[in-house]
Structure formats: structure tokens, C-alpha cells
N, C-alpha and C positions, 0 to 999 in steps of 0.2 A: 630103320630099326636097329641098324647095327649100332649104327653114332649112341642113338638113346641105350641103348643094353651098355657099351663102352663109358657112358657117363654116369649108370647108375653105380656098376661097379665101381669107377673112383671115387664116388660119393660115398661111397658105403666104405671102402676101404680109409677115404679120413675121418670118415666115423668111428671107427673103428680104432683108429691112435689117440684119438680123444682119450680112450680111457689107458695109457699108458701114460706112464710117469718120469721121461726120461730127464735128466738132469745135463743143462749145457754145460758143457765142459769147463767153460772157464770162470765158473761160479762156486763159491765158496757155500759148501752144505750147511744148513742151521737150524737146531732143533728148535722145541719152545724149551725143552730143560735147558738147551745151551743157552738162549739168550736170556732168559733167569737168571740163573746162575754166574751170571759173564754181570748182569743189572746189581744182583747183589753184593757183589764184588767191587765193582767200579762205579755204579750210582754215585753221585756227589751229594743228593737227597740223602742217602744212607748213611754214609760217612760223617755229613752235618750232625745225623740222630743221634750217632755213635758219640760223637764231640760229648753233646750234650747233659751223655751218661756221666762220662768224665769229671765236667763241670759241675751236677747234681754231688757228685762223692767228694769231690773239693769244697763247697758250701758244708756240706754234711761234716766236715772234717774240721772245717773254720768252725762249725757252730758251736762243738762242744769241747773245744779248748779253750783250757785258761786264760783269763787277760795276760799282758806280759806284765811280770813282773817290773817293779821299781826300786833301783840297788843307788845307793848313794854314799859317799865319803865326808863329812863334815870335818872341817878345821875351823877351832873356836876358841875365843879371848886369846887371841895373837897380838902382842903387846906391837903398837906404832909403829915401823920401819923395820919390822925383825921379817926371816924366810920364815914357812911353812911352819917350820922343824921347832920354832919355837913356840905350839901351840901347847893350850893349856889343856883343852881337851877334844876328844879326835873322836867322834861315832862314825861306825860302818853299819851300815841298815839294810835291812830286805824288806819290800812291803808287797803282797801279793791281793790283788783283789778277788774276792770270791763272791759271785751272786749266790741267788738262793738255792741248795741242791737241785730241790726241783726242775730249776730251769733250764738246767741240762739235760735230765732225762726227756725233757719235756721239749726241745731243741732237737733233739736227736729224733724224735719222734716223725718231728713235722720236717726234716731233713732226709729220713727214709722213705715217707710217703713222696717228698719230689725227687726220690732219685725212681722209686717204682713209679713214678706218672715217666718219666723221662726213657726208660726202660719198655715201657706201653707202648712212647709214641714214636718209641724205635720202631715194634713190630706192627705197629698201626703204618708206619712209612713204609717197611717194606712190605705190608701187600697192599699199599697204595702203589709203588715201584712195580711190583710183580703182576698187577690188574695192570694199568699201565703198559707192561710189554704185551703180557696175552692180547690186549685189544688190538696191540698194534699188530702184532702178529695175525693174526686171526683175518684182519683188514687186509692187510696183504698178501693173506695167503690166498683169500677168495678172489681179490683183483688179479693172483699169478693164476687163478684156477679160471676166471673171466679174458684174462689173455689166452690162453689156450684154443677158449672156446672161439675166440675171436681170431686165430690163426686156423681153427679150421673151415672158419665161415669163409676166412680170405682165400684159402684154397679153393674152395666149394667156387667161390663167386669168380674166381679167375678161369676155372675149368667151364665155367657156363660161361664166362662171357669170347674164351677161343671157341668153344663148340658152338655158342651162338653165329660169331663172325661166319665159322666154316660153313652153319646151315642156311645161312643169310646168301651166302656166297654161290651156292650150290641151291637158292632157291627153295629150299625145305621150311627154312623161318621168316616170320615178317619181321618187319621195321621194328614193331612194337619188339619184340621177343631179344631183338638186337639191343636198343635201347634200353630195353628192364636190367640187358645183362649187365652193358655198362654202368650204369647208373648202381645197382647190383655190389657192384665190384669196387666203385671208386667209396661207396658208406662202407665198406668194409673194411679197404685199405685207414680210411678214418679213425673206423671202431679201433682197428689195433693199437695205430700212433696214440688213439686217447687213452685207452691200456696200458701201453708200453710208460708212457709217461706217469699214470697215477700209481702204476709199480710202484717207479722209480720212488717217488714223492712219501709214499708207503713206506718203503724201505728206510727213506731219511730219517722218516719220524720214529721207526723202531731203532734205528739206529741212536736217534738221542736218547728215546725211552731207558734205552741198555746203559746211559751213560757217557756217548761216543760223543766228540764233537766233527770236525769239518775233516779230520786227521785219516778217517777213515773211508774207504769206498762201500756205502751201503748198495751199490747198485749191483755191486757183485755177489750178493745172498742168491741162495736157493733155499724157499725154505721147504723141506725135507718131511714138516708132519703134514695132516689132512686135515680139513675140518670136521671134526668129529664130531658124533649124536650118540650119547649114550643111555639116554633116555630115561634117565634114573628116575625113580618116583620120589619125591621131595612129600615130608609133612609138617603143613605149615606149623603144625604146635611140636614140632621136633625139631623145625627149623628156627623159631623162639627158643625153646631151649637152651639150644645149641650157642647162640646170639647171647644169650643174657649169662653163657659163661666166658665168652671169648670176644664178645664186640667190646674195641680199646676205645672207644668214644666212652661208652658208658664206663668202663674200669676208671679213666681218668677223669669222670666226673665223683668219682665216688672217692677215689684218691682226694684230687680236690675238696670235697667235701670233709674229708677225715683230717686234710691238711689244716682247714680253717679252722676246726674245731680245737683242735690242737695251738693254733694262734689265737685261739678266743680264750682260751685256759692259759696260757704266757702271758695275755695283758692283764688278766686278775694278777697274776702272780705278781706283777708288777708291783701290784700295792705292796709285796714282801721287802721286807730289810735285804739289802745286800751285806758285807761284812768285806772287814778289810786285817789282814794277820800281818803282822812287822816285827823284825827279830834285831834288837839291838848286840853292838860289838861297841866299846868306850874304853879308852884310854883318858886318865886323867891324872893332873900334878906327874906325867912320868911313870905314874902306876898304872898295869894291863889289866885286863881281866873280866873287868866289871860286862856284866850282859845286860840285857832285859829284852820284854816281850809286850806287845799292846795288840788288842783288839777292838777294831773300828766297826761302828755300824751306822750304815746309812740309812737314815729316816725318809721316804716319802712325801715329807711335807707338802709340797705343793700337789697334792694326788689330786684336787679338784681342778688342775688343768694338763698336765704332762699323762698320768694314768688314765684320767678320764677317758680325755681322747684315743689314748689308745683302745681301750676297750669300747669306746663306741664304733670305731671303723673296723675294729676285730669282729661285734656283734654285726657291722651291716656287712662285711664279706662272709661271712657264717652264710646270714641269708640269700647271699648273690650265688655260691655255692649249690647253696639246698634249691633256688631255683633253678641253676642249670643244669640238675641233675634231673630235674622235672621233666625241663624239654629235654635233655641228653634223650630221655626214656621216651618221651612222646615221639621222635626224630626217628629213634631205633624202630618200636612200631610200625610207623608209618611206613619206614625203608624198608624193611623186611616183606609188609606188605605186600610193597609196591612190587617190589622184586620179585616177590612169588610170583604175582599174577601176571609180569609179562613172561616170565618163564613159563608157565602153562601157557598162553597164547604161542609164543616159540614151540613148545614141545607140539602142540596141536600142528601149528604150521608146518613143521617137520614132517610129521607124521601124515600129513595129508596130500604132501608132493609125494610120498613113500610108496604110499597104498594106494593113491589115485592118479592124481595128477601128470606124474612122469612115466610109469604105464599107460596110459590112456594116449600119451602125447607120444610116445615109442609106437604106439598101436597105431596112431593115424599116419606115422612115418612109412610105418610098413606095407598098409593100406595103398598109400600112393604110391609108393614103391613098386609096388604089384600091377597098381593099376596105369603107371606111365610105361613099366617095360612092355604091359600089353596095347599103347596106343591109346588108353583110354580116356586120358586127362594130359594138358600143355604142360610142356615142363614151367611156364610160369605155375601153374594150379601143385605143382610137384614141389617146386620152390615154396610157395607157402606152407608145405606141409612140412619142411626141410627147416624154416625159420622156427615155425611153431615150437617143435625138438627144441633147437637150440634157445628160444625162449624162455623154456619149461625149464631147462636145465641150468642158464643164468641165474632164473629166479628162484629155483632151486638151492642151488649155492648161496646167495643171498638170505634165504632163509636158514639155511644154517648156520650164516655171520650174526645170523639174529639171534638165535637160539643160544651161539657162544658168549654172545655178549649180556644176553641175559643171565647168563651163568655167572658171566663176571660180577654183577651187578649183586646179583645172589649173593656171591662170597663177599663181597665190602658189603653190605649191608651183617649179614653174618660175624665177619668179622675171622673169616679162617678163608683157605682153600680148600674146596669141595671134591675139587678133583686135579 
């Protein structure tokens, strides 16, 4: 009676640190705002998108300047064998090419729409970057909350399988009750090592999420939050809403859209006169002075093959455009959807290890608790009531990787963070 009262207490006592949160020493703390924040920064995803603004404002900047001008010096009727210097007459010219007004404003147009699509799919990148770490995080944070669980089982299993030896020894335990323990103890010692490693593994992969490559030690994180349930009440037609002002799929399809349109009104314009300005400087016989001025206009002539084609492949990306903005929106739908509804299966599944499941399973803990300190039941039969717990509460955690990653899911569909 003694042995069993002595092993229920230790059992209960690392039950009881399970729910403590202490931090090994030589592990480097990390929130999820820190490893965001740390993603956003150092990301090479991000830094690409950022280029890309860049590059949009440079196109934009080429489109609505000037040709380069063309400056030239002429020397004319320069008699046989004489220098330069004996020229009869000497023009200095400027000739500047100008298309049609319009096609500048109209340039500049379809040049702000890609620098706003490129702008979009900056912040479309980073909370593709920021979902991204949450998941990784989130992953590892429940595999660091299933090592715990798995370093109390290992205790648990090591403490029955000495008190097994000792009652084996002293004739109190059978063979079997020896053997459950070992056997007991050696899946245990397993369970952790399979833990310990899928941490690590976990940790590598938040570690790149953030950015990092081989330079740094990911195995040294603690991460620092919890998996949280905060139960929000989500409405699907709030949650549309919300999507069709801030999902960057559809902004850059509709960009797109505006861009083409805008390239489909440039190739008509095409059929317009371009113009060409030239400002004369002449010297002649020795006498300066003389100016003049000409105005050039380029005719279109061949419009039924250089125009044409342009405005034929302007009209079919017009419509390539307007259909991808079709599915854009069909895609959006769908995701949002989809997203809702495993998010209420998540929220249900939460909710139901809450109020039932993990009560109920602490209830039968206690039960045999009761009933092995009075003799009533084998500590095998004690033991499954002791696994059961620790099942309940695995799959617990589990469901709440689920529930976070539903959230995730939520917000890229969405198109913002929710929380």
C-alpha cells in the first residue's frame, strides 16, 4: 500500500509540472510578433517585392519622356581639297520627336496601374511571408507543447517501470506487470527522441520562413507564446466583405484589367500622327544669322499591318484580363468559403475537448486515482487511465494547431490579418 500511495503521489506531482512553462536556459525566447517582424525585415521574398516597386517607377518614368532629341552640325559646298573652315554654308539643327499628346497621359496611366499591381503584390507577399511564419510557428509550438507531454509520460514510465522491478522483486508484481513496465518505458523514451527531433526540424523550417539560412542555430528558440483560441465569431458575409476590399488577388486583377484597357486605347491611338519640331542655326557666304524652323508629321500609312496588329492583341489581352478577373473572383469565393468552413469545424473541435472531452478524461484520471490508492484496480488498469489523460490532451493541442491554421487560412483567403 505504501509503494502504490508513493507512486501515485509522483505521478500526480509530474502532472502537475506539465502545466508549467519553464524556459531551458540556454534557449534563445521568441515571440510570434518577434519572428514577424524579424520575416519582414530580412525576408528575401520581401525585399524581391520591394525591388519590383522600384523597377514599376522606373518603367513609369521611361514611359512618359521625351524621345532624345537629335542635334547636328552640317558643313556644305566645301570647295575640293580646302579644311572645314572653307565652308560655304554651315547649319546647326535640333530636331525633337513628339508622339501624340495623348499618348503620354495615356502611358502614364497604364504605368501607375503596374506600379499599384506591384505595390499589391508587395503586401500580398508579405502576408503570404507572415502566414507562412504563424504556421511554422504554431507547428512547433504544439510539437514543443507534445514534447513536454512526452517528457512527462517518460517520467511517469520510468517511475513504474523501478517501482515495477522493486515489486517484482519483493514478489508483490507479476511478470506481466514487470514487462508492461519495460516495454512502457522503452515507447516512451522513443516518443520523446521522435519529439525532440521533429522540434528541431520545426524550428529549421521557421527559421527559413523568417528569412534565415544555415548561419543560424534554430534549435536554440524557445518559443515563448501559446496556442491560442480565441473564439471569435466570424460572419461569412462580413467576412466577403471584408475580402472584396483587401483581397490583393482580386485588386491585381482589376489593376490588370484597367492596365489593358488603357493598352487597348494606346493602340487606337496609334492610328494618330506623330510630329517632329526642328529649329535651324545657318551661316552662309560668311554671313550669320539666318534661322528657321520645320514641322514634321508622321503619317500612319501602313495602319493595315503595324496598327492593326497592335490593336488586335491589345483587344485579345483586354479579354484575357476581363477573364482573369472572372476566375480572380470565382477563386476568392471559393477560398473564403472554403476557409470558413473548416474554421467552424476547428472552432467546434476546440470547443468540444473544452467542455467535454478533457474534463471527462481528467474525471476518469481521478477516478482511478482513487480507486488504485484504495487497492481497487492494477496499476496496469491505472496506467490506462493515466495514458487516456495524456491522449486527450496530445489531441487536444493538435486541435488547436488546427484551429490556428484555420485562422491562417482564413486570413489569406481574406486577404488581411485577423488577429
Amino acid at each position: 500500500m505504501f509503494i502504490r500511495h508513493f507512486m501515485l503521489i509522483s505521478m500526480l506531482m509530474f502532472s502537475a509540472g506539465y502545466a508549467q512553462q519553464q524556459q531551458p536556459a540556454a534557449s534563445k525566447s521568441l515571440s510570434m510578433e518577434e519572428a514577424i517582424s524579424t520575416a519582414l525585415n530580412i525576408n528575401p521574398e520581401i525585399k524581391a517585392s520591394k525591388e519590383k516597386i522600384n523597377s514599376a517607377s522606373g518603367r513609369l518614368w521611361s514611359g512618359i519622356s521625351l524621345p532624345s532629341p537629335e542635334i547636328s552640325l552640317d558643313y556644305e559646298y566645301i570647295p575640293s581639297g580646302q579644311p572645314l573652315t572653307s565652308f560655304s554654308e554651315r547649319t546647326f539643327s535640333i530636331t525633337q520627336p513628339v508622339e501624340f499628346p495623348t499618348n503620354y497621359f495615356l502611358r502614364r496611366a497604364k504605368f501607375t496601374d503596374e506600379r499599384m499591381i506591384a505595390e499589391t503584390e508587395l503586401n500580398q507577399t508579405e502576408l503570404s511571408v507572415v502566414s507562412k511564419v504563424k504556421e511554422a510557428y504554431y507547428e512547433a509550438l504544439s510539437k514543443q507543447e507534445e514534447l513536454k507531454l512526452a517528457k512527462e509520460n517518460l517520467a511517469i514510465a520510468e517511475d513504474f517501470r523501478k517501482k515495477a522491478e522493486i515489486r517484482f522483486n519483493t514478489g508483490e508484481a507479476t511478470h506481466l506487470e514487470r514487462l508492461t513496465a519495460k516495454v512502457q518505458y522503452s515507447e516512451a523514451l522513443n516518443n520523446l527522441n521522435i519529439r525532440q527531433n521533429e522540434l528541431k526540424s520545426l524550428l529549421a523550417e521557421l527559421n527559413y520562413a523568417m528569412g534565415f539560412g544555415q548561419d543560424s542555430q534554430p534549435e536554440s528558440y524557445f518559443l515563448s507564446d501559446s496556442l491560442s483560441f480565441d473564439g471569435a465569431d466570424y460572419s461569412l458575409d462580413k467576412l466577403f466583405e471584408a475580402a472584396s476590399r483587401s483581397n490583393s488577388q482580386l485588386k491585381i486583377s482589376e489593376l490588370r484589367l484597367n492596365a489593358s484597357s488603357v493598352e487597348r486605347t494606346l493602340a487606337w491611338t496609334s492610328l494618330l500622327p506623330s510630329f517632329s519640331l526642328s529649329y535651324f542655326n545657318q551661316s552662309r557666304d560668311g554671313i550669320s544669322g539666318f534661322y528657321g524652323a520645320s514641322l514634321g508629321v508622321t503619317v500612319p500609312l501602313w495602319f493595315m499591318f503595324d496598327q492593326k496588329g497592335k490593336i488586335q492583341e491589345a483587344e485579345a489581352n483586354k479579354s484575357i484580363a476581363e477573364s482573369e478577373l472572372r476566375s480572380a473572383k470565382n477563386e476568392f469565393y471559393l477560398k473564403v468559403n472554403n476557409a470558413f468552413n473548416a474554421y467552424q469545424i476547428a472552432d467546434k473541435q476546440v470547443r468540444l475537448y473544452q467542455s467535454d472531452i478533457l474534463p471527462e478524461a481528467e474525471e476518469v484520471y481521478r477516478a482511478a486515482s482513487r480507486s488504485y490508492e484504495a487497492g481497487e484496480i492494477t496499476y496496469v488498469e491505472f496506467l490506462q487511465a493515466k495514458q487516456t489523460v495524456i491522449s486527450s490532451r496530445s489531441n487536444y493541442i493538435n486541435s488547436l494547431l488546427s484551429y490556428n491554421q484555420a485562422v491562417i487560412s482564413l486570413e489569406e483567403a481574406v486577404g488581411k490579418r485577423l488577429k
